[in-house]
C-alpha positions as protocol buffer text, in pm:
chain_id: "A"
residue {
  index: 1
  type: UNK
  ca { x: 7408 y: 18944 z: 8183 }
}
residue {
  index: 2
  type: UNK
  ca { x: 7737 y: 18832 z: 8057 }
}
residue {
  index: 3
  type: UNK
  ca { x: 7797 y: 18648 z: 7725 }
}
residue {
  index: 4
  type: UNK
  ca { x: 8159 y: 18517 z: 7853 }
}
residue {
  index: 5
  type: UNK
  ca { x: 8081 y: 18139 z: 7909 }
}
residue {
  index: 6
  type: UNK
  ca { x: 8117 y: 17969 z: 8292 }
}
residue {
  index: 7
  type: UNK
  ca { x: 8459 y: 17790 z: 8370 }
}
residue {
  index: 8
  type: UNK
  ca { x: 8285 y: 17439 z: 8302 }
}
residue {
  index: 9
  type: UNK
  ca { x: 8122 y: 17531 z: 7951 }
}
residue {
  index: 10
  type: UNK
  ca { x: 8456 y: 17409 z: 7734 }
}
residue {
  index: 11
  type: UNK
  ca { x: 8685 y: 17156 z: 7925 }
}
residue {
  index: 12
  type: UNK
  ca { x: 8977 y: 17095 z: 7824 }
}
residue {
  index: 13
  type: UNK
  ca { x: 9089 y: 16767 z: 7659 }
}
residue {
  index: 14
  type: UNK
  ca { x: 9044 y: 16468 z: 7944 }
}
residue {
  index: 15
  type: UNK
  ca { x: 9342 y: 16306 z: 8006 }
}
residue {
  index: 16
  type: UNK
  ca { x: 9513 y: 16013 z: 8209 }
}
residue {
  index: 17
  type: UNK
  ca { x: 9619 y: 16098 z: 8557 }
}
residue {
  index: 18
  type: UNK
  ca { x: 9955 y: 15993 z: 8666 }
}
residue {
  index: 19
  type: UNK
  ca { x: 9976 y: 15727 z: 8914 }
}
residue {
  index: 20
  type: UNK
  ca { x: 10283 y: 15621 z: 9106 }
}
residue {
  index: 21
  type: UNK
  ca { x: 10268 y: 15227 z: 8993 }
}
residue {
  index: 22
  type: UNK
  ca { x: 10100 y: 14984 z: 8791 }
}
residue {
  index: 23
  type: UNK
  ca { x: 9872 y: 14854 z: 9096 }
}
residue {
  index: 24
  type: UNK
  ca { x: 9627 y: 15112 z: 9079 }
}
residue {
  index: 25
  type: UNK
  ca { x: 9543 y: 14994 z: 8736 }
}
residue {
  index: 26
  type: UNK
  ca { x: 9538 y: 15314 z: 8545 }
}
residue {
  index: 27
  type: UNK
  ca { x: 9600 y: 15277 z: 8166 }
}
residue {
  index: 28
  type: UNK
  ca { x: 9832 y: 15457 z: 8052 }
}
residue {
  index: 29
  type: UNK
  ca { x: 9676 y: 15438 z: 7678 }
}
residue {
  index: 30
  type: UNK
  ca { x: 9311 y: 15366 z: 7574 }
}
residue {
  index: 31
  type: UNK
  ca { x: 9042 y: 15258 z: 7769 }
}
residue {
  index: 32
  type: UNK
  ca { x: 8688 y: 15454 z: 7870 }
}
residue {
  index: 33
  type: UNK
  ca { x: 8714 y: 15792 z: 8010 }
}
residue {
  index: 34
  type: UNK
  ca { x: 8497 y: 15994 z: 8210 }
}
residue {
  index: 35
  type: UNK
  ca { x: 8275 y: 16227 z: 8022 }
}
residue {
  index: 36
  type: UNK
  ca { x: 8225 y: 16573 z: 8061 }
}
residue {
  index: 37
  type: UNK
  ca { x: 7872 y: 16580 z: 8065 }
}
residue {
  index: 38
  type: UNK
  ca { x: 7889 y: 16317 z: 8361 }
}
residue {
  index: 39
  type: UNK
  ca { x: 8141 y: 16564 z: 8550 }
}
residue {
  index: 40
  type: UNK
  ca { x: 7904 y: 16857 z: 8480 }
}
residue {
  index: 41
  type: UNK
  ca { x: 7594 y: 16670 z: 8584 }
}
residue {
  index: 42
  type: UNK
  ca { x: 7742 y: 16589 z: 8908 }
}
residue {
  index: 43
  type: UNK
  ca { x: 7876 y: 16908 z: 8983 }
}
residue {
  index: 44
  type: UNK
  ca { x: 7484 y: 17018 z: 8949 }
}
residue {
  index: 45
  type: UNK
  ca { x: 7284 y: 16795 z: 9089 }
}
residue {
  index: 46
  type: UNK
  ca { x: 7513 y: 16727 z: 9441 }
}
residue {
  index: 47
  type: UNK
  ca { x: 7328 y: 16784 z: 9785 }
}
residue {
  index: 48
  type: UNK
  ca { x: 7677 y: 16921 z: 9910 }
}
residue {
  index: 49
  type: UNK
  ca { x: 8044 y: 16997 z: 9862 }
}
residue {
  index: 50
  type: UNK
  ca { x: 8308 y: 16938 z: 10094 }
}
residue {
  index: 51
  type: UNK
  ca { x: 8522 y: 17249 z: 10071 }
}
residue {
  index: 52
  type: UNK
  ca { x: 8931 y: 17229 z: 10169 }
}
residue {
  index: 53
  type: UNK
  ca { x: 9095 y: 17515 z: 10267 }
}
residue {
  index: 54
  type: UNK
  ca { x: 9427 y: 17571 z: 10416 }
}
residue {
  index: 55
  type: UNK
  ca { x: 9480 y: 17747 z: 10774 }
}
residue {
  index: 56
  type: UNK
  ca { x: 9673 y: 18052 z: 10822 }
}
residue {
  index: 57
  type: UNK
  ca { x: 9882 y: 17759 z: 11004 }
}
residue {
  index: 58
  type: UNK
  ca { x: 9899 y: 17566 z: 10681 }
}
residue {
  index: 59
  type: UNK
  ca { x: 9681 y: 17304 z: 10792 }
}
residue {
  index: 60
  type: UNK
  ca { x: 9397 y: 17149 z: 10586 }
}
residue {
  index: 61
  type: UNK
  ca { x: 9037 y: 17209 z: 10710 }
}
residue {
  index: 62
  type: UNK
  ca { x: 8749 y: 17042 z: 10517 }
}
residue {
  index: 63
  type: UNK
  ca { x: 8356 y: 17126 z: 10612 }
}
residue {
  index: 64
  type: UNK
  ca { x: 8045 y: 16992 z: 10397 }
}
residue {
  index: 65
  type: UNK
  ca { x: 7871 y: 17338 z: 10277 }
}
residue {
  index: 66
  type: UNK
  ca { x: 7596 y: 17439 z: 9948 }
}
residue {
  index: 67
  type: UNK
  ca { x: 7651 y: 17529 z: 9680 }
}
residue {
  index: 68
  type: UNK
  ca { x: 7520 y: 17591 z: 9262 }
}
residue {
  index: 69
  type: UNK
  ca { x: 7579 y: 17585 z: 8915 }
}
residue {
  index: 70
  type: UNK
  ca { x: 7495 y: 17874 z: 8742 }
}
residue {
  index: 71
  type: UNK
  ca { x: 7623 y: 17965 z: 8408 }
}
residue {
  index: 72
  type: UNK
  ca { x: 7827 y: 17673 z: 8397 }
}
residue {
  index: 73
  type: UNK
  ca { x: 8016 y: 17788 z: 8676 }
}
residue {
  index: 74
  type: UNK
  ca { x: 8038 y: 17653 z: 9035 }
}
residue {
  index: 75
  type: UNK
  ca { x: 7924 y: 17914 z: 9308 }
}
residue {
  index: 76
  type: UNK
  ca { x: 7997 y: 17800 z: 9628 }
}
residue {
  index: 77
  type: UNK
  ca { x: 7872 y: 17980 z: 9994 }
}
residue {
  index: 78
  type: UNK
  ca { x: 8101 y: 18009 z: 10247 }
}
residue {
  index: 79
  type: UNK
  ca { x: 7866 y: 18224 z: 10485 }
}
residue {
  index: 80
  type: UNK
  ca { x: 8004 y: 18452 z: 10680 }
}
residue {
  index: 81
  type: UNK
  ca { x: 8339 y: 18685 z: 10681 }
}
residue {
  index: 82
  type: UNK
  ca { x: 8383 y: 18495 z: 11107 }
}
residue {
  index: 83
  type: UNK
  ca { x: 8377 y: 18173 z: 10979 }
}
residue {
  index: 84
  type: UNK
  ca { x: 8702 y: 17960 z: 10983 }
}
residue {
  index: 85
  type: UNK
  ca { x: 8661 y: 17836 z: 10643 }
}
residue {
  index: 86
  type: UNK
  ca { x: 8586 y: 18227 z: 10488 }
}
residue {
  index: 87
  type: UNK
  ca { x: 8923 y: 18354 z: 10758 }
}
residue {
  index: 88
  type: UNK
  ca { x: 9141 y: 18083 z: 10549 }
}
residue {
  index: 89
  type: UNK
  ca { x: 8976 y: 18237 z: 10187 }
}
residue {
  index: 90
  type: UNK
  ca { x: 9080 y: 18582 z: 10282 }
}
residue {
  index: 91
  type: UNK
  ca { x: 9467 y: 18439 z: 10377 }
}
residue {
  index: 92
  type: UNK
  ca { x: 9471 y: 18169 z: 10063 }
}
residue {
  index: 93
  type: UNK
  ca { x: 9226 y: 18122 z: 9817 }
}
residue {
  index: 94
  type: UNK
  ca { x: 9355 y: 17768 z: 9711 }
}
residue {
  index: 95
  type: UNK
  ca { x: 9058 y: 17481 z: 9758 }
}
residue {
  index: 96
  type: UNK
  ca { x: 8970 y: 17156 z: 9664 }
}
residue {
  index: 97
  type: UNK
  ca { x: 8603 y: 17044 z: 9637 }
}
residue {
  index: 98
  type: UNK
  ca { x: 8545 y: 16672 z: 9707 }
}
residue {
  index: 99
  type: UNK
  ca { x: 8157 y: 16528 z: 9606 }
}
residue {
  index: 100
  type: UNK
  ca { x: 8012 y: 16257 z: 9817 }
}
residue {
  index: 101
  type: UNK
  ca { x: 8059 y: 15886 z: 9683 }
}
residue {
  index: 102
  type: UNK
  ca { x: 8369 y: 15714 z: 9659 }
}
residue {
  index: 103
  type: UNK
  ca { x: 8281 y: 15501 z: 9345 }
}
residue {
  index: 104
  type: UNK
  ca { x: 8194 y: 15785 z: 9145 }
}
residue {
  index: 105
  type: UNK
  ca { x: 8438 y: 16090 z: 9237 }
}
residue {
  index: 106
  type: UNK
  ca { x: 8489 y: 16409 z: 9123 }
}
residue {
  index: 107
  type: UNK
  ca { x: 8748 y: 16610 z: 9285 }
}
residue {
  index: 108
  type: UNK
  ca { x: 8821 y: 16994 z: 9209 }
}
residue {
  index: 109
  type: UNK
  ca { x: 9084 y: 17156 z: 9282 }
}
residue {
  index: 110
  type: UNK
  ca { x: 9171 y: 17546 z: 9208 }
}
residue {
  index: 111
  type: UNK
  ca { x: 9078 y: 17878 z: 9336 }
}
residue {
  index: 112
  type: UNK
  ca { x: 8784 y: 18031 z: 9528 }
}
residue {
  index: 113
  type: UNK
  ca { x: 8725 y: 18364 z: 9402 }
}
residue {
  index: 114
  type: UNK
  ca { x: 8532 y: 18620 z: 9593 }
}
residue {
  index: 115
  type: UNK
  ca { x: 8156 y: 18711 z: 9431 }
}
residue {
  index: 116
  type: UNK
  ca { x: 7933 y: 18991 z: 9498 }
}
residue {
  index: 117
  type: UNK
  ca { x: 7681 y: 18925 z: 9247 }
}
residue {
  index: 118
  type: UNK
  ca { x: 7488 y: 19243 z: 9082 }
}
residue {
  index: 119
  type: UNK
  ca { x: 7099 y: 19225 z: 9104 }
}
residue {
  index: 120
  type: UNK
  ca { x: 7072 y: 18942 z: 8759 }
}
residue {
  index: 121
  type: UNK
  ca { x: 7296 y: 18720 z: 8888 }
}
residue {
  index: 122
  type: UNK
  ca { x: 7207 y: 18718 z: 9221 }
}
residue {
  index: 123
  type: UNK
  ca { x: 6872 y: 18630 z: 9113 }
}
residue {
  index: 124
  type: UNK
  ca { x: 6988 y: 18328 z: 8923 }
}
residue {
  index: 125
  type: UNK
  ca { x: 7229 y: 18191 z: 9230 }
}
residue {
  index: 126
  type: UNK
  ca { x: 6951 y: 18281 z: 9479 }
}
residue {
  index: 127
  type: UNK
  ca { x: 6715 y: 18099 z: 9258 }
}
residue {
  index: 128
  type: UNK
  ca { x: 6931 y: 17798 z: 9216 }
}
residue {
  index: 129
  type: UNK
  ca { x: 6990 y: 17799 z: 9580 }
}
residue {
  index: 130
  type: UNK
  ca { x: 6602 y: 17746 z: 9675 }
}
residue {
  index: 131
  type: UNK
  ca { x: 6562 y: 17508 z: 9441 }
}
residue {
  index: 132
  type: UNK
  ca { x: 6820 y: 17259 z: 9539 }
}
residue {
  index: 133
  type: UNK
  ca { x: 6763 y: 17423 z: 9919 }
}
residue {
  index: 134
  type: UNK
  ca { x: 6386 y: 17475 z: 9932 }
}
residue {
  index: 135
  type: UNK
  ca { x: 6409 y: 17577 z: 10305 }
}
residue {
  index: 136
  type: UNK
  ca { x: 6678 y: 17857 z: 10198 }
}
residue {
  index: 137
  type: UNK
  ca { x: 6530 y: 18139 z: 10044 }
}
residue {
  index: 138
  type: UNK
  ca { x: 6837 y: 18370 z: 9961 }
}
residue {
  index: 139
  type: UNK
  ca { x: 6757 y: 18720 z: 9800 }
}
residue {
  index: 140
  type: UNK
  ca { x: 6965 y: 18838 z: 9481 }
}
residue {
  index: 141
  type: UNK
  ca { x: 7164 y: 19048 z: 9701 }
}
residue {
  index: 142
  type: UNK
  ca { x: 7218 y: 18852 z: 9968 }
}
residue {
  index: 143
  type: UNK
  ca { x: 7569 y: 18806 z: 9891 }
}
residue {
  index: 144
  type: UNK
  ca { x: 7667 y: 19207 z: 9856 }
}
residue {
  index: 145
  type: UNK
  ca { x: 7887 y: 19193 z: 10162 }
}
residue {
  index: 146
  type: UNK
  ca { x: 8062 y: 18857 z: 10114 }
}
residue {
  index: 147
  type: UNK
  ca { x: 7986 y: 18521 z: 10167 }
}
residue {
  index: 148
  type: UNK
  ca { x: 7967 y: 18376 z: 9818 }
}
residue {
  index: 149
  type: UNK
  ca { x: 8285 y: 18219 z: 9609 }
}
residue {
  index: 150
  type: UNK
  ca { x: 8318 y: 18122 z: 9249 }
}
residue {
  index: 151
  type: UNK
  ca { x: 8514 y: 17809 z: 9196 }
}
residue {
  index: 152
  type: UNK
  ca { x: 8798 y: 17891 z: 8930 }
}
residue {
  index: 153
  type: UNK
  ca { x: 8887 y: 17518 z: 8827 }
}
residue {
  index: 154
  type: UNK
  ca { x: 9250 y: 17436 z: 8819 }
}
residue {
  index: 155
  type: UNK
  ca { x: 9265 y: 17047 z: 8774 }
}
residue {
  index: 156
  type: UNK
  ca { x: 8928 y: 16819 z: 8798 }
}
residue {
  index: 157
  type: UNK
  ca { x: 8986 y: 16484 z: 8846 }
}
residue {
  index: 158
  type: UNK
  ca { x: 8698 y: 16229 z: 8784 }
}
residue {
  index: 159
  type: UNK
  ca { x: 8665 y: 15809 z: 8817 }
}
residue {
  index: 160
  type: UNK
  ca { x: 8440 y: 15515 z: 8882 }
}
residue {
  index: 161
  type: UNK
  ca { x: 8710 y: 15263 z: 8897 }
}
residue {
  index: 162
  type: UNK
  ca { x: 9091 y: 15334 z: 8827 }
}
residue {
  index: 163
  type: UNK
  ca { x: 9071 y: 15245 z: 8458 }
}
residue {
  index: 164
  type: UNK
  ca { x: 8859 y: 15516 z: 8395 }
}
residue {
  index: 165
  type: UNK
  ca { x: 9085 y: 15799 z: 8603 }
}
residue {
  index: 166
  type: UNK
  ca { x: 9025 y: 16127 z: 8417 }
}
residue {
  index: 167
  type: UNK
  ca { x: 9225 y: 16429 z: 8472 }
}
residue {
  index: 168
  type: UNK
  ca { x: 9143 y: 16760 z: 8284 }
}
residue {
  index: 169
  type: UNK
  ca { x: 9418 y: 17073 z: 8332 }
}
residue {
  index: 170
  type: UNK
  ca { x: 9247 y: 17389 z: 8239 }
}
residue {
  index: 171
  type: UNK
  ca { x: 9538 y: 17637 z: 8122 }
}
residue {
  index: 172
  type: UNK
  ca { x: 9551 y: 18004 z: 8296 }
}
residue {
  index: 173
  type: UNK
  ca { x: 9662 y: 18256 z: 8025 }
}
């Protein structure tokens, strides 16, 4: 096991988004923000994840699909290496990852980056998996060959209403 902690473990400091005018009622100082826990928590417990991906053509494509958090980090499955959305991972790794429920949003956007789990955690993400998916019952090394993504977070974006709008930027070195 690794001691490095999972992309969501230490979030940046939240911030407020920019919007284009007044009307969408985003404060530009003070007022509540989302908190972290709340982003984390959702991330964990949703049923499903609706995964972006861009086309070789450059067109979006969006399909609902599973995925974990393990380690504070999200693990997403893509299935397999003939499906559309894995074709447009191997051309472009950029994504965004919409939850369901548009009065209490989370939006990620960043990089899916390929995962072949060794045996420990496989065993944790194939654990996970069953537990949120009791019909699925993945093996640790289910994912040798492909099929499983790690969600390298780039911008997460987060509100119930506009005045709470929360925007965190997580710096690549």
């Amino acid at each position: 096991m690794t001691d490095t902690p999972g992309s969501l473990a230490s979030p940046p400091q939240g911030e407020r988004p920019t919007t284009p005018d007044r009307g969408y009622g985003v404060p530009t100082k003070g007022g509540e923000f989302i908190p972290w826990d709340h982003v984390v928590e959702r991330l964990a417990a949703a049923k499903g994840y609706w995964l972006s991906t861009v086309t070789p053509a450059n067109r979006p494509q969006s399909v609902p699909i599973w995925g974990v958090l393990v380690r504070d980090d999200l693990y997403l499955e893509i299935g397999s290496p003939a499906t559309a959305k894995s074709r447009n991972l191997e051309a472009n790794r950029e994504i965004e990852v919409h939850l369901d429920d548009v009065d209490d949003v989370v939006i990620v956007r960043g990089t899916a980056e390929p995962v072949a789990p060794g045996r420990a955690l496989g065993q944790e993400v194939a654990t996970a998996m069953n537990a949120k998916y009791p019909e699925y019952k993945p093996g640790p090394m289910d994912w040798e060959k492909g099929g499983l993504v790690r969600v390298d977070p780039r911008v997460i974006l987060a509100w119930r209403a506009m005045p709470t709008a929360t925007r965190w930027r997580f710096e690549k070195g």
